[in-house]
N, C-alpha and C positions, 0 to 999 in steps of 0.2 A: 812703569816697569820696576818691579821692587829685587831688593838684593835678599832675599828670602831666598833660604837653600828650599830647593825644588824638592819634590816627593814623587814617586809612583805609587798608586793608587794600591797599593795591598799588602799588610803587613804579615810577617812571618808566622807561621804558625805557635810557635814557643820564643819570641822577642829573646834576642842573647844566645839563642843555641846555634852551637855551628852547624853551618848546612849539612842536610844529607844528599850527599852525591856517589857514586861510584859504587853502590854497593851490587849486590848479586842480581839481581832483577834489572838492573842499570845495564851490566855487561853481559846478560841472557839479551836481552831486549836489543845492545846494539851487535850482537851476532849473529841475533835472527828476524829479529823485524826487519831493520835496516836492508839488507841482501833482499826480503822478502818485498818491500815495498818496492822497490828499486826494478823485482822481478814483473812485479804484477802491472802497476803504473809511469813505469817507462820514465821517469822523470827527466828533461830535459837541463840540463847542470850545465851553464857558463861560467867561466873564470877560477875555476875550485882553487887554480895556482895563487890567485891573489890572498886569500887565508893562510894567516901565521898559523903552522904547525904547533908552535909552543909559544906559552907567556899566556898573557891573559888576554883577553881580544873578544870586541863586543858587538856582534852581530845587531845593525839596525835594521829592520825590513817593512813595507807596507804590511800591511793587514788585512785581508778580505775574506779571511774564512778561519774556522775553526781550524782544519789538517793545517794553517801554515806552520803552527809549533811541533808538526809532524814532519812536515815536508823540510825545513832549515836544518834538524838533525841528521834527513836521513841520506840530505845533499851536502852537506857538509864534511870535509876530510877528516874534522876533530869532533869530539864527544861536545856537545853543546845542552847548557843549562837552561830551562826558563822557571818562572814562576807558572802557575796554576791554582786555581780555585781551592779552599782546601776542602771542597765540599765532594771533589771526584776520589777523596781519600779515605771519605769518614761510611761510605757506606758499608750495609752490612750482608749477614749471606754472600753468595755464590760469586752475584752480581757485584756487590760491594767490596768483596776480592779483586774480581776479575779488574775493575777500575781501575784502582787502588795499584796494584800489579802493572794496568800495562800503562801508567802516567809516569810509576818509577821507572820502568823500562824504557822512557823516552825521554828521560834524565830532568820530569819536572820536579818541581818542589813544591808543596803546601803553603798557601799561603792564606789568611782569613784578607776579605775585605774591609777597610774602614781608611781614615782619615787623621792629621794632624800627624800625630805621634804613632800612629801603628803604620800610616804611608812613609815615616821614617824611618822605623824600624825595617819595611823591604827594602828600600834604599840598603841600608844598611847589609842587611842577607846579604843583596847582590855584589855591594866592595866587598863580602866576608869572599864569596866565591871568585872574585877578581883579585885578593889578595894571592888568594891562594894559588893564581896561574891558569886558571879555568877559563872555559868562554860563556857569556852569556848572550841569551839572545832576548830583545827588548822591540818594543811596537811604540814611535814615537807619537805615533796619532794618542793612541790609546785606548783608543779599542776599534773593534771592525770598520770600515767604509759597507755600510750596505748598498749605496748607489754607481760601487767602482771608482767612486773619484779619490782623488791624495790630496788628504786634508793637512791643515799645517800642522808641525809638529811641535808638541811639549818638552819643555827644558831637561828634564828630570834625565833623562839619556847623555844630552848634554854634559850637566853637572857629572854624572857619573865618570864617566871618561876624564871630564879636565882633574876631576879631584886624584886619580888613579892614575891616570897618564895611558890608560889601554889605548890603543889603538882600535876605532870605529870602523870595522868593515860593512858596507852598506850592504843589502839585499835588495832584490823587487824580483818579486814573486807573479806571476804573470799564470791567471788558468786555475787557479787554488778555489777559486770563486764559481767554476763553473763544474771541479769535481765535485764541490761540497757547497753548495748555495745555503746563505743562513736559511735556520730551518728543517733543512734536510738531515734525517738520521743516520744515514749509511752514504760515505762516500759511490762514483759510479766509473767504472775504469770505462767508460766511453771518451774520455777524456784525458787528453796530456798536461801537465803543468810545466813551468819554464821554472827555475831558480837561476837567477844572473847574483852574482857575488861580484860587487865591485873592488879597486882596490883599498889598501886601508888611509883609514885619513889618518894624519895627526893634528888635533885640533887644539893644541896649546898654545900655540901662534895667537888665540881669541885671547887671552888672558887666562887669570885665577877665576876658579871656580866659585867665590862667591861672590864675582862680579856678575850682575845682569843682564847687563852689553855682552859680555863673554859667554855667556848662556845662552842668550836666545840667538846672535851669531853662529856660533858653533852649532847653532838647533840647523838655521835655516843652510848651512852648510853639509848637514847630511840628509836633508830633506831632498836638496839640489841633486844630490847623487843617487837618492831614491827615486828621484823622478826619473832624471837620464836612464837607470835602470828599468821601471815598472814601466814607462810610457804612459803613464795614468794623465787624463784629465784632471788638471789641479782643481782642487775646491775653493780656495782662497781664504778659506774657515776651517773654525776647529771644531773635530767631528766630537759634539756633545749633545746631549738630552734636552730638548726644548724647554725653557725656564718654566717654570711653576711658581704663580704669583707674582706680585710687583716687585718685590728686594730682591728674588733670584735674577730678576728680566733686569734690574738697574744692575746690579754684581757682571752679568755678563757682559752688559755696555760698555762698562770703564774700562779704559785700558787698564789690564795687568799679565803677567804673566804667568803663562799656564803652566803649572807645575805637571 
């Protein structure tokens, strides 16, 4: 396990700019999507009382579908931030609006994908939006479970918190998987989802944030409270891409820790 400050996987669209949050499409979106999903899909919401109203506060949740960065904002008491692909932003015509338009409207942010120094750089974004009092909401796995199971989680969630001091509210999201199964292009209101909000943790008790012990503690500590919540079959593994060739298949062997 190495004392390497941790990354999430996508860096900012313009590295050094402050985030764009709150603008006009941000507060259309949560006046009328919100109300709108709420009306149509019924959403099942536990615990909304355990969410700080104010300060900065950082939604952890499974992951099993696309709408779950739909579904966190629109069960949530406070405006909540994620990252996003920056590819749902750059398109063009009608469609390429319409995208574009309803991603801000559900308060994500542009981010390109890559590694080393640009998975810094979104680290970063996201203390710029925890500096500032905001919430963001983060998928400790890191990307979907296709099989329904809760896979172990990555430090980078971790790190963020202990270096910030926010406070980790858990999530598990229960049914996200069966409105919108990967794959599928249209969610189907046949179907209800659960949002359970647990309460928040504080996880400074683990140590300083560029301890590793303090890292992956603090990791397997909101993982514990994701499970209590989602009821998921644990996987015991971390949900990643089957190696490709010999060096990637050794790199995955050895112990380290997953940023």
């Amino acid at each position: 396990m190495t004392s390497e400050q941790p990354a999430e996987p996508d860096a900012p669209e313009e590295p050094g700019s402050a985030p764009r949050h709150a603008g006009f499409a941000y507060a259309l979106g949560r006046s009328l999507i919100t109300p709108l999903a709420r009306l149509l899909y019924r959403p099942r919401v536990e615990g909304r009382d355990n969410v700080p109203l104010e300060g900065a506060v950082i939604f952890a949740s499974n992951h099993l579908s696309f709408i779950d960065s739909i579904a966190i904002p629109v069960a949530a008491p406070r405006p909540v931030h994620f990252l996003a692909k920056s590819s749902y932003f750059e398109g063009t015509g009608f469609r390429g609006w319409l995208s574009k338009t309803f991603f801000e409207s559900i308060g994500a942010i542009p981010v390109r994908r890559g590694a080393g120094q640009a998975a810094l750089d979104a680290l970063d974004l996201q203390r710029q939006l925890l500096d500032e009092g905001l919430a963001v909401a983060l998928y400790p796995e890191g990307t979907r479970s296709t099989d329904g199971r809760l896979y172990k989680g990555r430090t980078g969630v971790a790190f963020l918190a202990l270096q910030t001091g926010a406070p980790v509210v858990p999530v598990g999201l229960i049914g996200t998987d069966k409105v919108m199964p990967v794959g599928a292009k249209m969610p189907t209101m046949k179907e209800r989802i659960t949002v359970r909000f647990g309460e928040p943790l504080d996880l400074s008790g683990h140590g300083p944030a560029g301890s590793g012990r303090a890292r992956r503690q603090a990791t397997d500590e909101i993982m514990a409270a994701i499970h209590a919540l989602s009821e998921q079959e644990l996987a015991g593994t971390y949900n990643e891409t089957p190696a490709q060739g010999t060096i990637e298949k050794i790199k995955q062997a050895l112990p380290h820790e997953r940023r």
